[in-house]
N, C-alpha and C positions, 0 to 999 in steps of 0.2 A: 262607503267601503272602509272598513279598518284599513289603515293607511299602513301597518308593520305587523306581524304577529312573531316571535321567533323560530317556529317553526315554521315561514314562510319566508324568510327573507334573503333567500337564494341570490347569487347572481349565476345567469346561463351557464349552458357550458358549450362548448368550441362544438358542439354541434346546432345549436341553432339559439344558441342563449335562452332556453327554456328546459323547465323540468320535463321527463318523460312522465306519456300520460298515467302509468303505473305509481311510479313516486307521488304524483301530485296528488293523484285520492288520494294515498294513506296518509297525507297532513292534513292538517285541521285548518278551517279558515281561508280568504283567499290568496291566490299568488300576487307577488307585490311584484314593479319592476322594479330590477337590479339597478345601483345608480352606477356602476362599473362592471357593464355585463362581461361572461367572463372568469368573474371574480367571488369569491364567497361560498357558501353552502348551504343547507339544510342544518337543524338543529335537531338531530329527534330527541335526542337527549332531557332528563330534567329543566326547566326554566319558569319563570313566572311572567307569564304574559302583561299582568296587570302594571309591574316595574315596565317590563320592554315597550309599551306602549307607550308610556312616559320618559320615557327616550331612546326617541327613534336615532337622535344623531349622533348616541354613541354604540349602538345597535347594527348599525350599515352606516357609519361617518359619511361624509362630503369625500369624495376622491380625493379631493385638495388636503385631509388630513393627512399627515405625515409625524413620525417620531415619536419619543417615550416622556411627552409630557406629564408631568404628574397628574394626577386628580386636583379639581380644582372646584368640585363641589358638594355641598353635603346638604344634608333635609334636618332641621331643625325637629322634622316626626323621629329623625332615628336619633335622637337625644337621649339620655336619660331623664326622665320627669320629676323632679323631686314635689311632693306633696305635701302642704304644713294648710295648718286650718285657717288662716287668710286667703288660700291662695296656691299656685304652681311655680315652678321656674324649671327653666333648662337651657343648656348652654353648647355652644361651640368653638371649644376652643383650640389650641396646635392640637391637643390630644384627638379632636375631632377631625381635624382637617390639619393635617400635618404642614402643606405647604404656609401656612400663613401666620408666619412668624409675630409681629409687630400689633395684631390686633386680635381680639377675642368681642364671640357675642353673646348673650345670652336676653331669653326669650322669657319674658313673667308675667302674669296675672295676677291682680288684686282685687278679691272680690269685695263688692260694697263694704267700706269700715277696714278692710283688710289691711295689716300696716307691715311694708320690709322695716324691720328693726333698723334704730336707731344704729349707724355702723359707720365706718371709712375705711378705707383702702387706700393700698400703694399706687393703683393705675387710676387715671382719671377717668370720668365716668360720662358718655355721650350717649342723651338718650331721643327717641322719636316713638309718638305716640302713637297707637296703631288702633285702641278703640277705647272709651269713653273719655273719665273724668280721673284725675288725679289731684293729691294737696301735697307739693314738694318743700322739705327745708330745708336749713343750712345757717351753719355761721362760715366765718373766715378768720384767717389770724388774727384780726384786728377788733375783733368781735363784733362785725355789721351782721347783722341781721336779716335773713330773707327767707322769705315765704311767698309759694304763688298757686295759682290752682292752673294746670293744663290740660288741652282737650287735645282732639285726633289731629296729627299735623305739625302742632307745635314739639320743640325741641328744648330738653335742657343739656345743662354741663357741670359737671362739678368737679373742680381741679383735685389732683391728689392729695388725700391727706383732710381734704374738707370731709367731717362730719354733717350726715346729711339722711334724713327719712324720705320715703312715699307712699302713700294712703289713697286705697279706694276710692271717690267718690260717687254720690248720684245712688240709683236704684240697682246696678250691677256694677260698681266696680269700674275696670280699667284690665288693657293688654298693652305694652312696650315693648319695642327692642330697646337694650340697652349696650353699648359699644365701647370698649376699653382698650386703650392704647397701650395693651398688654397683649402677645398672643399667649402667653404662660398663663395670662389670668385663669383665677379658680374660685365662682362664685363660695364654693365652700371655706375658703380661707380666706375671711374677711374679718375686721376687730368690730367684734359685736359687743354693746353697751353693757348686756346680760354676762358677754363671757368674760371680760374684765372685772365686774362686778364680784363673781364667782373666785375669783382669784388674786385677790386683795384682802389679806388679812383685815378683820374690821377694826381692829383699833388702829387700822391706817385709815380707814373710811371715816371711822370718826374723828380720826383729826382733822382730815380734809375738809371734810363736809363742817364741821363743830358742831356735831350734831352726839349721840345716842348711839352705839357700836349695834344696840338693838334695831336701829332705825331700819336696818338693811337686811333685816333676816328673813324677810320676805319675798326677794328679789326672786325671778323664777330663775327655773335652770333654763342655759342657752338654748335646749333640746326644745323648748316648749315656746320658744319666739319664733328670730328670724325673719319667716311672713307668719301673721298669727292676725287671727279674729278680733275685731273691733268695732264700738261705734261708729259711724259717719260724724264724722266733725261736722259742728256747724258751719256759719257763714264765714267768707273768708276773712271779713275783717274782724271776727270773733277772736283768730288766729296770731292778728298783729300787735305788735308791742308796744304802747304810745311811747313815742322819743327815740324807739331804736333807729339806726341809720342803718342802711342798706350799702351793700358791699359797689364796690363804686363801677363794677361791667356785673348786669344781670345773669343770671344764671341760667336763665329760661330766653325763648325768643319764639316768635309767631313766624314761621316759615309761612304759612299758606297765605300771611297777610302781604307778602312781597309779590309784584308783579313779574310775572316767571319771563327766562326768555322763550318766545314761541314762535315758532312753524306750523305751515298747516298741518303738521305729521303729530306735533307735539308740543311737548314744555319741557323746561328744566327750571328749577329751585336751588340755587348754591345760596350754599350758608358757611362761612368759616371768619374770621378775624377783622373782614371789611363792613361784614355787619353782624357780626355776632363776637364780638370782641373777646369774652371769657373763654371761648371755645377755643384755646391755642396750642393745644394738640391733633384736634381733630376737626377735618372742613369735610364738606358735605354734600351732593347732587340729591336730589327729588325729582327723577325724569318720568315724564309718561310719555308711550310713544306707541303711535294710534295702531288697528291695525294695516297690515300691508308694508307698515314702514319700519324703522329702524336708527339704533345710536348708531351715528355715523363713523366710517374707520377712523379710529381715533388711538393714540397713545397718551399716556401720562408721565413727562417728563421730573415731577418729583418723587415717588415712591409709589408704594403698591397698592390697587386698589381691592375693596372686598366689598361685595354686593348682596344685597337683603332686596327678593321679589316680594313686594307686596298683594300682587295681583296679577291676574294674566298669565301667558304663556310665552317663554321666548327661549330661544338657542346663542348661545354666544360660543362666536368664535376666537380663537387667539391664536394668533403670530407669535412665534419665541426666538423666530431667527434659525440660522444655518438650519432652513429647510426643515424646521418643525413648525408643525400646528395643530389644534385639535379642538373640538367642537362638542358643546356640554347644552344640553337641555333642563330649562326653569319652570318651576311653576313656582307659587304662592308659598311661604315659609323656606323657599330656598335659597341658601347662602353660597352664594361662589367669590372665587376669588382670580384677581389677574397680576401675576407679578410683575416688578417696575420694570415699565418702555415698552413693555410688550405691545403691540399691536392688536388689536380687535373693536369688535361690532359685535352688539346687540339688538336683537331683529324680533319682532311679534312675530308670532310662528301662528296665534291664534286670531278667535273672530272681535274679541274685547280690547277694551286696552290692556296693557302691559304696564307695570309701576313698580318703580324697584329704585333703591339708596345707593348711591356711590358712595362707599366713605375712604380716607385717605388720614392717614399719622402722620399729618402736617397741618399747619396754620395757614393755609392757601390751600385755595382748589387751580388746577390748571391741567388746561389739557391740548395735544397739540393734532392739530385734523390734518390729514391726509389731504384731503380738497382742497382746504386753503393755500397748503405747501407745495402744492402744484400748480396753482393758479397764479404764486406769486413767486415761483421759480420761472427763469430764463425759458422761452417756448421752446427755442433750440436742443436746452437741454433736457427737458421733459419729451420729447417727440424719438433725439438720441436714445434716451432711454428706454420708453414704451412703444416705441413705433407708432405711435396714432396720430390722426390727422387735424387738419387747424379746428374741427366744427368740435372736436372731442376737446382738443384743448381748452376751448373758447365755453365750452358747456361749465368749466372747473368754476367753483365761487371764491371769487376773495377774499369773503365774507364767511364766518366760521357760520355753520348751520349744524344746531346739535344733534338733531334731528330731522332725518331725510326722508323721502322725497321733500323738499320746500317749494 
């Protein structure tokens, strides 16, 4: 049974909390029950069922919602797609999702050979791989030297200001989220190698370089980079420099190779300064959480988090305090966000697993559970406060559990 339709998702009315049998033919689809009979209506109105379906929880919320949370979610499909002959990109940032000040994401593709132009930026730049093969570089102030090739899983970072490419690998290429500790960030306004180039008198380039003012009249327009069509590099060590030194915290790190914490529910993957050293803006969660179960109530007492579904289906709720909360439905390419201390849970809604990234504009991951802080509060005052009994209390873990049922 379609579980919501909009023009079904009545709640009763004070006659028997059902539609009359008149109203109900003229909708389409079946009747759903109301979760606050009572309450609600019919929609006969314009609507797109294909969205309402995809979320039911902001469509008939939990009772439990209350107040004028903002939006806290957006779809990387309602992006603008920018198209260059490498390759895609498209991004989310405060212009997208107003609430989320401090972090921006955007979404790219690089097909086989396809290369993001040589470039740097102001925000620093944290990325996770979502499907094939890549060839990342980079210098540093110092001029250490680094090149690596990553696959799905793994993570790089590159401080601000570091000049840095990415290239295709393999038989198709490569897809990344890429995460900037900027929400202002604007993949369009970055210093690209071409647009510099373009804007340098050459008998400044030829002083520089000591080279031929001619040397550079070939340089393309910035219009015709950016991401743009290439060979497949060879092998990687083709790539490497004899004698160069490497920058002394890598830039790259193998998340999938760390042994995650786990429950029978799930995993989690943190990645931030304890073991991924260069990363110190930005720490990081990898949770999968099976279905049935659920990211446990939890808060984050240093700053705000923002969330990329990789896969699966879930609803997150949030706590904002004085009696607001409000509940957002995920799927796969969707980016939510929760701001700091807030309160919330992350729940599979479907039959797969669920996988999705916590990131955080800090050099630490931390987060504070609910269960724990009850289990290792005073009984007296836990029982004062909720009224429940010793077997309730006694159920609480003192043991943080990312993922529940354990």
């Amino acid at each position: 049974m379609d579980p919501i339709t909009r023009r079904t998702m009545l709640a009763g009315t004070a006659a028997g909390g059902v539609f009359a049998s008149s109203l109900a033919r003229a909708q389409t689809g079946p009747i759903v029950e109301p979760k606050r009979p009572g309450h609600g209506g019919t929609n006969p109105g314009p609507d797109n069922q294909t969205i309402d379906r995809m979320n039911p929880n902001i469509l008939v919320p939990p009772a439990q919602d209350h107040g004028t949370l903002p939006n806290l979610r957006f779809r990387f499909g309602d992006s603008h797609m920018r198209l260059e002959s490498g390759g895609w990109t498209r991004q989310i940032t405060v212009r997208e999702l107003g609430v989320s000040k401090n972090i921006a994401g955007v979404n790219m593709r690089l097909n086989a050979g396809g290369i993001r132009e040589l470039h740097w930026h102001k925000a620093a730049e944290w990325a996770y791989m979502l499907y094939g093969t890549a060839r990342i570089t980079a210098i540093d102030a110092d001029g250490n030297r680094f090149v690596d090739d990553v696959g799905v899983g793994d993570l790089w970072y590159f401080p601000s200001g570091i000049p840095h490419s990415i290239q295709g690998l393999g038989s198709d290429g490569c897809e990344f989220l890429l995460v900037f500790d900027d929400g202002e960030f604007d993949e369009d306004n970055t210093f690209l190698l071409s647009d510099w180039f373009k804007h340098v008198p050459p008998e400044v380039l030829a002083k520089n370089f000591g080279v031929s003012a001619d040397a550079f009249a070939k340089v393309p327009d910035p219009s015709e980079l950016y991401i743009f069509a290439a060979q497949v590099p060879g092998p990687l060590d083709t790539d490497k420099m004899a004698g160069a030194t490497q920058p002394p915290n890598t830039f790259s790190h193998r998340l999938m190779a760390q042994d995650p914490i786990r429950t029978k529910s799930g995993t989690v993957r943190i990645a931030d300064t304890k073991n991924f050293p260069a990363s110190v803006t930005i720490a990081s969660g990898l949770v999968e959480v099976n279905p049935g179960a659920m990211r446990e109530l939890h808060w984050h007492p240093n700053t705000d988090e923002w969330l990329y579904f990789i896969e699966g289906t879930a609803r997150l709720g949030v706590f904002a305090g004085s009696g607001q909360a409000r509940t957002f439905d995920f799927s796969a390419g969707d980016v939510g966000f929760v701001p700091f201390a807030m309160g919330h849970y992350i729940e599979n809604t479907g039959s797969t697993p669920v996988r999705f990234l916590e990131i955080f504009k800090s050099n630490y991951y931390a987060d504070v559970s609910l269960n724990q802080w009850l289990a290792l509060t005073p009984r007296e005052l836990v029982e004062a406060h909720l009224r429940v009994d010793q077997a309730t209390i006694d159920a609480f873990h003192k043991l943080k559990s990312p993922v529940v049922p354990v």
